[in-house]
Structures are given as C-alpha cells and as structure tokens.
C-alpha positions in Angstrom: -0.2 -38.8 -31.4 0.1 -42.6 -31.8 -0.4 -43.0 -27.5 -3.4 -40.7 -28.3 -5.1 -42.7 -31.0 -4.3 -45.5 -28.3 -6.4 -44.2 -25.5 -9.0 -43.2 -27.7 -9.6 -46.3 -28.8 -9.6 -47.7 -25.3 -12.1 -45.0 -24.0 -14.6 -46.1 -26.8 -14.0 -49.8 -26.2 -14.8 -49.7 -22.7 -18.2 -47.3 -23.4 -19.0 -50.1 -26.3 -18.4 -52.5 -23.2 -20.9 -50.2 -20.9 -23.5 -50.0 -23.9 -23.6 -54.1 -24.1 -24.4 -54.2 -20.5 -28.0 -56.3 -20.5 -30.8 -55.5 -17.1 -30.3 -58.6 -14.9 -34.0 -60.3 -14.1 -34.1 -60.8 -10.2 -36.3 -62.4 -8.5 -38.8 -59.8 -6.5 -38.6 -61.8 -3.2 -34.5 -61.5 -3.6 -34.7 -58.8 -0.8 -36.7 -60.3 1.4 -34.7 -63.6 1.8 -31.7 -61.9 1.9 -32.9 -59.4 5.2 -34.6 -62.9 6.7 -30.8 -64.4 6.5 -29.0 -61.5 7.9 -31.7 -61.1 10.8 -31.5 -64.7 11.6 -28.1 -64.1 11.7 -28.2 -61.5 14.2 -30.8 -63.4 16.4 -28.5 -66.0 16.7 -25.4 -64.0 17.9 -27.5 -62.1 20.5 -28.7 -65.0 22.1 -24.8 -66.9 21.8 -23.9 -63.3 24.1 -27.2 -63.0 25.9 -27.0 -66.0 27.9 -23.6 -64.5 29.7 -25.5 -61.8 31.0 -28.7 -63.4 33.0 -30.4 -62.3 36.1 -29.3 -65.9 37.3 -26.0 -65.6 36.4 -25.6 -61.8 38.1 -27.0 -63.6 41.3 -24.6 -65.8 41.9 -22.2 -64.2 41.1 -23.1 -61.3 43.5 -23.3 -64.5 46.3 -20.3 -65.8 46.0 -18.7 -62.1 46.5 -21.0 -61.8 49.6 -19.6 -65.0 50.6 -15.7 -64.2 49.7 -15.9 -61.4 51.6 -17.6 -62.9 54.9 -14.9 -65.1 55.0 -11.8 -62.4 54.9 -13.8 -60.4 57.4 -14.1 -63.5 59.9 -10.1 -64.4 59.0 -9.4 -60.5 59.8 -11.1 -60.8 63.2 -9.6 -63.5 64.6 -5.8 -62.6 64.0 -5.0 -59.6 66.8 -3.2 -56.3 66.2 -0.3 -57.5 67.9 -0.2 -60.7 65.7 0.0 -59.0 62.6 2.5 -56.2 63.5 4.8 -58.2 64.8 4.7 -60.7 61.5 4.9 -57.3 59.5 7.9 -56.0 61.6 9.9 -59.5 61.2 8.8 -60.0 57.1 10.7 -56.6 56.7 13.7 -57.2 59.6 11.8 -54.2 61.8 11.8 -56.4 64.9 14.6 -56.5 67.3 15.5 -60.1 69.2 16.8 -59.7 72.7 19.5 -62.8 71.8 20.7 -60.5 69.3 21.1 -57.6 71.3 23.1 -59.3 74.5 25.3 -61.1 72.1 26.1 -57.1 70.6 
C-alpha cells in the first residue's frame, strides 16, 4: 500500500499544481501581428519561387529549343545516307575492306 499512498500523493500534487495555474493577460492585437508575420513570410517565399517561372523566362527558353533544334536539323541534312551508314557500319566492324579480303 506504501507505492499507493505514493501515487496518491503525486496525483493531488500535480492537480494542486493545475489549480495554481493564473489566466495569462495577452495583448488583444497578439493575433493580428502574429498572422501579419507568417503572411509576410509567405509573400516573401512566393516571390523568391515566382520569378523562376516568368513569361520572359518560358520565352526564351522555348527560343533557344527552336534554335537547338534548327541547327541538328540543318547538321542532319547535310550529311548523306551513304555517309552515315557507312560510319555506322565501320564504328561496329560491319564493313568489309577489299585489302582485307585479297590478302584472305
């Protein structure tokens, strides 16, 4: 019974601890400068993230693309079928040498 008597004791010491709890005077604009900080807060990251994601900045970007792929289209023109084959065929050993095939 003595653990009992123990926890008793601390049950009632901790409601006596509850009862001595005093209401804390705020001030009643508290809230209101609080939200102000937290929404200046959040202003200030949107615009940090905003100015990634301009009109100006989607433009060029969509130009130089445009641009990019002009260019490999030109490059893609001017080299011929027969040009790129062969190149294929010797990168991966596919092409037979006549030199090679007398000496056999």
């Amino acid at each position: 019974m003595k653990t009992n008597d123990e926890m008793n004791k601390k049950v009632k010491d901790t409601f006596d601890a509850m009862a001595s709890i005093e209401e804390v005077k705020v001030s009643p604009f508290f809230k209101e400068n609080v939200m102000h900080q937290i929404r200046q807060a959040s202003e200030e990251v949107q615009e940090a993230t905003g100015s990634w994601f301009t009109p100006q900045l989607q433009l060029v970007t969509l130009v130089a693309i445009v641009i990019l792929n002009i260019m490999a289209f030109n490059s893609l023109k001017e080299t011929t079928y027969d040009e790129s084959l062969s190149s294929f065929a010797e990168s991966y050993g596919l092409s037979t040498n006549l030199e090679m095939s007398i000496i056999n």
